[in-house]
C-alpha positions as CSV (number, residue, x, y, z in Angstrom):
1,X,104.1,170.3,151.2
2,X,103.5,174.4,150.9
3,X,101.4,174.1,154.4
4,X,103.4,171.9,156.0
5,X,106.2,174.5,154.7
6,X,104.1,177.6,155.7
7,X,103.1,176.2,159.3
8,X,106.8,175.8,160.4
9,X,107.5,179.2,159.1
10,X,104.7,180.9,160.9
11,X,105.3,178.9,164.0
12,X,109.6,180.2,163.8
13,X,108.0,183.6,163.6
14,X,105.9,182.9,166.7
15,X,108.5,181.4,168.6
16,X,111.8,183.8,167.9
17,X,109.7,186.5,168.6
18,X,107.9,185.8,171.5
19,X,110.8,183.6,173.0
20,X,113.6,183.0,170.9
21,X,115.1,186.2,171.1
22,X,114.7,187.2,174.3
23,X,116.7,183.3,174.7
24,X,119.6,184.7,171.8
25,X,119.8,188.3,174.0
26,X,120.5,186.1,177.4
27,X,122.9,183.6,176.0
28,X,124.9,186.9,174.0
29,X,124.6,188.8,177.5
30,X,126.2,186.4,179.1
31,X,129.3,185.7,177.0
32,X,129.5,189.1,176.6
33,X,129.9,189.6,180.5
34,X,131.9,186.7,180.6
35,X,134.7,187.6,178.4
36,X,134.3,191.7,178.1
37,X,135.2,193.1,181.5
38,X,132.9,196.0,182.1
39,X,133.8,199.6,182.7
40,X,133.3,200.9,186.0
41,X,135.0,204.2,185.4
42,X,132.1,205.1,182.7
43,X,129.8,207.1,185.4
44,X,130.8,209.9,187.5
45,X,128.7,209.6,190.4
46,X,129.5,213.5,190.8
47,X,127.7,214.5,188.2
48,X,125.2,216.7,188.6
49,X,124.1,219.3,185.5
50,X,120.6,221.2,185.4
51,X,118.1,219.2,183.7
52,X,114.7,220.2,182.0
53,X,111.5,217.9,183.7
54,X,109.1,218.5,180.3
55,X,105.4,217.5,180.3
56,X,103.2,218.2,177.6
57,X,99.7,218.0,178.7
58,X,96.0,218.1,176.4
59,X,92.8,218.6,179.1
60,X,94.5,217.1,182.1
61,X,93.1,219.3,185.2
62,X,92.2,215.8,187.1
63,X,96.2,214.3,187.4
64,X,98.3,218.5,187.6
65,X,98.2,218.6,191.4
66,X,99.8,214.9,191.8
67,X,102.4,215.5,188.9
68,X,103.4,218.7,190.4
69,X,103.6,217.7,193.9
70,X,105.4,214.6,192.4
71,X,107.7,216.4,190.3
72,X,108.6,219.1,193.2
73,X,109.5,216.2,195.4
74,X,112.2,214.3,193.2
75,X,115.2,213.6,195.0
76,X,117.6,216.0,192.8
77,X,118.5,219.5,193.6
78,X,115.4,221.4,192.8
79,X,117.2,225.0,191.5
80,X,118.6,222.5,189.0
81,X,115.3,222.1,187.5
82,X,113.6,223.6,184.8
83,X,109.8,223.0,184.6
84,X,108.4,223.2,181.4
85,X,105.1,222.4,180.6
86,X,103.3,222.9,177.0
87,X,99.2,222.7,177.3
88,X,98.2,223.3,173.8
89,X,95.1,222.8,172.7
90,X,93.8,222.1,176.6
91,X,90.6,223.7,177.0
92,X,89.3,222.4,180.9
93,X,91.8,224.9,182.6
94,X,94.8,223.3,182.7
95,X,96.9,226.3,182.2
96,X,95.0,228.0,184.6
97,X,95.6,225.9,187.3
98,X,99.2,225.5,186.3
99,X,100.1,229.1,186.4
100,X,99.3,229.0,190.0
101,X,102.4,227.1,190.5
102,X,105.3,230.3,190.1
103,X,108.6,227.6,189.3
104,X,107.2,226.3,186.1
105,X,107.0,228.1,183.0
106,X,103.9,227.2,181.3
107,X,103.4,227.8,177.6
108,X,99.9,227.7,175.7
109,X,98.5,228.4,172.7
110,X,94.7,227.7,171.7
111,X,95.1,225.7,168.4
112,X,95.6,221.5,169.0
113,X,98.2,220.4,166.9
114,X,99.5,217.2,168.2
115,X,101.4,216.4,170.6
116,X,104.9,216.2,168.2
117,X,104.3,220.1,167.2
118,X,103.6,220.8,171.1
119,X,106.9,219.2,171.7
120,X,108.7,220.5,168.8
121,X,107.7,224.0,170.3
122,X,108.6,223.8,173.8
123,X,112.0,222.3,173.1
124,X,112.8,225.8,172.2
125,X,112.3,227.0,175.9
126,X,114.7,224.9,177.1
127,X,117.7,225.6,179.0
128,X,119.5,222.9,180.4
129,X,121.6,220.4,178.5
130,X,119.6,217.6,179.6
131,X,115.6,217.1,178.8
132,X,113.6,214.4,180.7
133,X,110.1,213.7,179.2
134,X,107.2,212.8,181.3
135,X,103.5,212.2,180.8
136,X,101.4,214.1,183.4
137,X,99.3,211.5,184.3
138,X,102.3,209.2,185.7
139,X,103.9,209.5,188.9
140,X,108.2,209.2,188.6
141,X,110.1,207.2,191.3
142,X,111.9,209.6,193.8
143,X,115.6,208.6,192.4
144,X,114.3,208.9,188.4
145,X,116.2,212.0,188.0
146,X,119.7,210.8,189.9
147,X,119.7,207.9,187.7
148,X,118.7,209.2,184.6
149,X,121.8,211.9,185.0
150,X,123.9,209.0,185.9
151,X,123.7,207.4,182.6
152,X,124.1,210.7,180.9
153,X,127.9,211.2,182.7
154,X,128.9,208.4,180.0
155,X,129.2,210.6,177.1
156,X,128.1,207.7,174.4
157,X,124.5,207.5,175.9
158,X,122.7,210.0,174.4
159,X,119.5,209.1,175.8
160,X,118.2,207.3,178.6
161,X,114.9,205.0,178.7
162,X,112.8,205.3,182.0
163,X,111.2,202.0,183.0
164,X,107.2,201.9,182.9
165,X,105.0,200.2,185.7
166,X,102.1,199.4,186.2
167,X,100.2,199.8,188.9
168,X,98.0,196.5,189.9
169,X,95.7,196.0,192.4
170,X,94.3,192.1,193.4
171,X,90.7,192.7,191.9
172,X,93.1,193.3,188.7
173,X,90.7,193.4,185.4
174,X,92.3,191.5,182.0
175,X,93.5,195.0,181.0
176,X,95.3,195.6,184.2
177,X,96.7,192.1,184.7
178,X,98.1,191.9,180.8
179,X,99.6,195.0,180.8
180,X,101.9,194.6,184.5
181,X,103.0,191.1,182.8
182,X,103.5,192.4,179.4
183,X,105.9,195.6,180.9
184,X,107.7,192.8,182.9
185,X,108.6,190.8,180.0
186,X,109.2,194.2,178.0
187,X,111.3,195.9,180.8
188,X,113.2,192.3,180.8
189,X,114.3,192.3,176.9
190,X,115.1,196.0,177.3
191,X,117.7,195.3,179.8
192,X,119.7,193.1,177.9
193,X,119.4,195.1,174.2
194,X,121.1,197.6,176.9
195,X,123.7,195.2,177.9
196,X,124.5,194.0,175.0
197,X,124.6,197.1,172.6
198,X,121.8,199.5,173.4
199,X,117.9,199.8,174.3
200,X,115.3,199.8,171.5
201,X,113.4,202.8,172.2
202,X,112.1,204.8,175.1
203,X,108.3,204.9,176.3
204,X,107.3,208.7,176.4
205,X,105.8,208.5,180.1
206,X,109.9,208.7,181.3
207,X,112.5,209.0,178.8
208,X,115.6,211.5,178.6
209,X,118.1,213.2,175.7
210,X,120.8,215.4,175.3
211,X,118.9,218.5,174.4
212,X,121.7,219.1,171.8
213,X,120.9,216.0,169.9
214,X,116.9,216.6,169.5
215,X,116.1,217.5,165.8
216,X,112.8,218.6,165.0
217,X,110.3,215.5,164.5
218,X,107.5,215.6,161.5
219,X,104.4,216.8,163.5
220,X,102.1,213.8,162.1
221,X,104.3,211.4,163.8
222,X,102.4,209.2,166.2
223,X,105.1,207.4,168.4
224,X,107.1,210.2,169.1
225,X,109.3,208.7,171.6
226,X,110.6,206.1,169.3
227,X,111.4,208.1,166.9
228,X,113.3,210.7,168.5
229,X,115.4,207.6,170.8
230,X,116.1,205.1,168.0
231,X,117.3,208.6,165.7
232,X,119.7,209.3,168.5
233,X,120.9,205.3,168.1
234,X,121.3,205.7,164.3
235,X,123.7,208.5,165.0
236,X,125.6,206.4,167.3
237,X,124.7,207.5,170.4
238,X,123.7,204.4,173.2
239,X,120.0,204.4,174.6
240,X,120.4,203.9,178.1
241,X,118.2,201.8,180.2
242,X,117.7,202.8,183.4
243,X,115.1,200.6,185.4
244,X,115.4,202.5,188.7
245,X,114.3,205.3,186.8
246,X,110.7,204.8,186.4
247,X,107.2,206.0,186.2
248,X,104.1,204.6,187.2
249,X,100.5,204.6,186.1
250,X,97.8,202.5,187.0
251,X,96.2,200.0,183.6
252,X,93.9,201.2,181.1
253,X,90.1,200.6,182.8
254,X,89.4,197.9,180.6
255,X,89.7,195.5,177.6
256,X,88.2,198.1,174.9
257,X,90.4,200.8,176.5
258,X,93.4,199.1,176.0
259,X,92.4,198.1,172.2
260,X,92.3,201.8,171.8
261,X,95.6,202.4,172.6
262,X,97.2,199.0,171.8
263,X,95.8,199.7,168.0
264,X,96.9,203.8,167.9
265,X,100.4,202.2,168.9
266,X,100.4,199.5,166.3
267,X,99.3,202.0,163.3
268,X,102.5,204.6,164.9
269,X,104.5,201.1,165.1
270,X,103.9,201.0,160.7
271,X,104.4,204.6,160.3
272,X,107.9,204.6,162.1
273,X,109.0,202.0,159.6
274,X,108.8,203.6,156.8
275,X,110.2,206.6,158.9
276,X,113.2,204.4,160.0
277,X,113.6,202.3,156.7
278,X,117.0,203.4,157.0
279,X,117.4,201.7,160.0
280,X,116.9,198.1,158.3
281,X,120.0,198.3,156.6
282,X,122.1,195.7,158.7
283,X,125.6,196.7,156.9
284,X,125.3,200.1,158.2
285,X,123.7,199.9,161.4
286,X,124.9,196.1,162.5
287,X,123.6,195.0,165.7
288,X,121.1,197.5,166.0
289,X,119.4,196.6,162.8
290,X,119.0,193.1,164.4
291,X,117.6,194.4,167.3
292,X,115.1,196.8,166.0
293,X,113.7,194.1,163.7
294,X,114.0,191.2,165.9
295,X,112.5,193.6,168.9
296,X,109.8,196.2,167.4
297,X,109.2,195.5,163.4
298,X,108.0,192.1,163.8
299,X,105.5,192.9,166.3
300,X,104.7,195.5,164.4
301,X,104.4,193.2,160.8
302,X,104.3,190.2,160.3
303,X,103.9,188.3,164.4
304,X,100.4,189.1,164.7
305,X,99.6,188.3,161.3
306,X,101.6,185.0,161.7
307,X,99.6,183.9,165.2
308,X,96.3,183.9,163.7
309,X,97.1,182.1,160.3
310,X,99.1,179.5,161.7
311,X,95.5,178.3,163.4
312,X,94.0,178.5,160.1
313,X,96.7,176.7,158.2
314,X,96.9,174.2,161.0
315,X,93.5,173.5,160.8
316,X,93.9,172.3,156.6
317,X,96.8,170.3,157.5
318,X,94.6,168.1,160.0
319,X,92.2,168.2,157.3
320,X,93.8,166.9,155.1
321,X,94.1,164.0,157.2
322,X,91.3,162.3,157.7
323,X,91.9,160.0,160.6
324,X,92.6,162.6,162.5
325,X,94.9,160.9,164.5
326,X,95.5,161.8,167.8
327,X,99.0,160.7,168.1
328,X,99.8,163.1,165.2
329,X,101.9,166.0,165.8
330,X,99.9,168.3,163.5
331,X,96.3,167.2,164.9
332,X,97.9,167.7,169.1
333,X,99.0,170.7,168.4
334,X,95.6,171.8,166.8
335,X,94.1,170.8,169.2
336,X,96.5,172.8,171.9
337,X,95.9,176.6,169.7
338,X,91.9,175.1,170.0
339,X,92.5,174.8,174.0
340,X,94.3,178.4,174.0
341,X,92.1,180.4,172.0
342,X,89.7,178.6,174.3
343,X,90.9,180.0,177.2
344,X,91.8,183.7,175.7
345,X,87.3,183.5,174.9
346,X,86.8,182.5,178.7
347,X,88.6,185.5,179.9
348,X,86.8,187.8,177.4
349,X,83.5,186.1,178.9
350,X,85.4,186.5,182.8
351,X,86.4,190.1,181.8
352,X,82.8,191.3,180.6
353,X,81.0,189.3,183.5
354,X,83.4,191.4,186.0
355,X,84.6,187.9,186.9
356,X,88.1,188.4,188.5
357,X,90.1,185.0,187.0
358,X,93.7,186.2,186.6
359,X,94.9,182.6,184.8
360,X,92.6,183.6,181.5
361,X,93.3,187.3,181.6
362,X,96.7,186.9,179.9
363,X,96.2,184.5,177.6
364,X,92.6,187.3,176.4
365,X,95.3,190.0,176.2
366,X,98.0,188.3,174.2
367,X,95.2,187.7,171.8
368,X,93.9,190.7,172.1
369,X,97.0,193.1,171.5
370,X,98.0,190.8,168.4
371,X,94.3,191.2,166.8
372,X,95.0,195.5,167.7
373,X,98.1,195.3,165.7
374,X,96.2,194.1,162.5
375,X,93.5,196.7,163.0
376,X,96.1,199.4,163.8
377,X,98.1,198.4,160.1
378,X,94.8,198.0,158.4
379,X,94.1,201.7,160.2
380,X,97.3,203.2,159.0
381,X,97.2,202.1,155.6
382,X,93.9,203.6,155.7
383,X,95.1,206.8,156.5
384,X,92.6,207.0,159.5
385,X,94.8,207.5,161.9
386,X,94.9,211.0,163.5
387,X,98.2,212.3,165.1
388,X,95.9,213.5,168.0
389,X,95.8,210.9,171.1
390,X,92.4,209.6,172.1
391,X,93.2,209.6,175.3
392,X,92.6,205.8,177.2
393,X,90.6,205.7,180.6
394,X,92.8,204.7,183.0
395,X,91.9,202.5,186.4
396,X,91.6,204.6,189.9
């Protein structure tokens, strides 16, 4: 009875997660645009302040003459523009070779400190009452800055979440095609959390605030975009989405590359829950609390725990029955996770063999990012996780 009771738990877990809310958001969506008439008066389509184009950047010499020739040919008045780049801790001569550039203001200082106290520091350089936040080693969509400043005329949004893509190619590796699918099914569920009350976080290679609503973030803090969007939300301020606002990068190089950053992400996922606890009180912050849990905490917990017991107590349940009857709803759908974790091992085996099998990549990476997010709360409960990135290969 306590498996039986256990298995339909774990599977609920599975299912809202992976599915079931992203169903709830769609059906809540819809009655919301069919009885809640929307307002078209909320953006001025005039509006056009100075904006800061920020890019903090550790050792990246190889990707500073794309970004700068990128960022130089947005489609937004460029003496509205104020380039600010931070570079500390870069020893390759990155500085160097962005000093040679005479309309950004570079700032530098020896010591590596993290990427939060870089960020902390060169917030105090800017000017314009609007901040976008870049990576350097992603290239922005001519329009990003036009629509990011389109959200901002609505004075509730107080920050604006770029949309990530990724760049795939058809000799795609597991790495490459898990990640395009996984930001199509994550750029998806951020649309609607914007339609229906507000996006749940911003990814740090394109995301946007008011400069007069950034606070100064704790230095050790390892998903610094999160934090600084969802504190924004908590103050009542929307988080915009804005998909035609978007910056690309091509996939992490492989499997193992990935894991390193998929496990970094799930250790920051733990730390900004205890950072946010506040967040988890639904009578103060209402919808949003049911977002952020329904949307981030349960990845971040519980989910990837819940996918890899539910094979184990599944496989006790069967045991228990010792026909092992094939018409037996328990013992089919055994035999189902058996096929699937099946299929996730043949694309590890297609993926290490340079095999190019798309159809067993995704099911590999499912697995895979679900088996990082135990490793990266067993790593942050360990205290071995360093504020400083360890920066992911990326694919050509």
């Amino acid at each position: 009875m306590i498996l039986t009771a256990l298995f339909w738990f774990l599977l609920f877990i599975l299912f809202y997660t992976y599915a079931g809310y992203g169903i709830v958001l769609w059906v809540l969506v819809g009655l919301k645009n069919l009885f809640v008439k929307k307002d078209k008066g909320s953006f001025d389509e005039t509006f056009e302040p100075e904006v800061c184009l920020f890019v903090t950047a550790f050792n990246e010499k190889d990707y500073i003459k794309q970004k700068v020739e990128n960022s130089f040919s947005l489609n937004y008045p460029k003496e509205k523009i104020q380039y600010v780049w931070v570079t500390d801790g870069s020893d390759d001569g990155t500085p160097d070779i962005l000093q040679q550039y005479k309309e950004l203001e570079v700032y530098h200082q020896p010591e590596r400190r993290g990427k939060m106290h870089a960020m902390n520091r060169g917030m105090k350089f800017v000017k314009a009452p609007i901040v976008i936040f870049s990576d350097t080693n992603t290239i922005l969509g001519r329009d990003s800055i036009k629509e990011i400043v389109r959200q901002f005329s609505n004075k509730r949004v107080g920050c604006v979440a770029g949309e990530k893509r990724i760049i795939e190619h058809d000799a795609e590796s597991a790495a490459g095609a898990g990640e395009g699918l996984y930001w199509k099914l994550e750029s998806w569920i951020k649309k609607h959390d914007a339609e229906l009350n507000t996006a749940v976080g911003a990814v740090g290679e394109l995301f946007a605030v008011r400069t007069a609503l950034f606070e100064d973030v704790e230095t050790d803090t390892i998903l610094d975009d999160f934090i600084i969007s969802l504190r924004i939300a908590q103050r009542g301020y929307k988080i915009a989405y804005s998909p035609e606002a978007y910056a690309q990068e091509t996939a992490s190089l492989n499997v193992k590359e990935e894991l390193k950053r998929k496990v970094r992400i799930a250790a920051g996922g733990v730390q900004t829950i205890f950072r946010l606890k506040s967040l988890l009180n639904c009578f103060k912050y209402g919808l949003l609390t049911w977002q952020y849990i329904s949307h981030k905490v349960l990845r971040w917990t519980v989910t990837p725990i819940s996918l890899f017991l539910l094979y184990i107590v599944n496989f006790f349940i069967v045991l228990k029955d010792a026909n092992w009857s094939p018409n037996d709803f328990y013992t089919i759908f055994f035999y189902i996770q058996t096929m699937c974790y099946y299929v996730a091992l043949m694309g590890w085996y297609f993926e290490n063999k340079k095999i190019r099998m798309k159809l067993f990549f995704a099911p590999y990476y499912f697995v895979m990012i679900n088996y990082a997010a135990i490793l990266g709360i067993i790593r942050y409960f360990k205290g071995h996780q360093s504020v400083n990135w360890e920066k992911s290969k990326r694919a050509a």
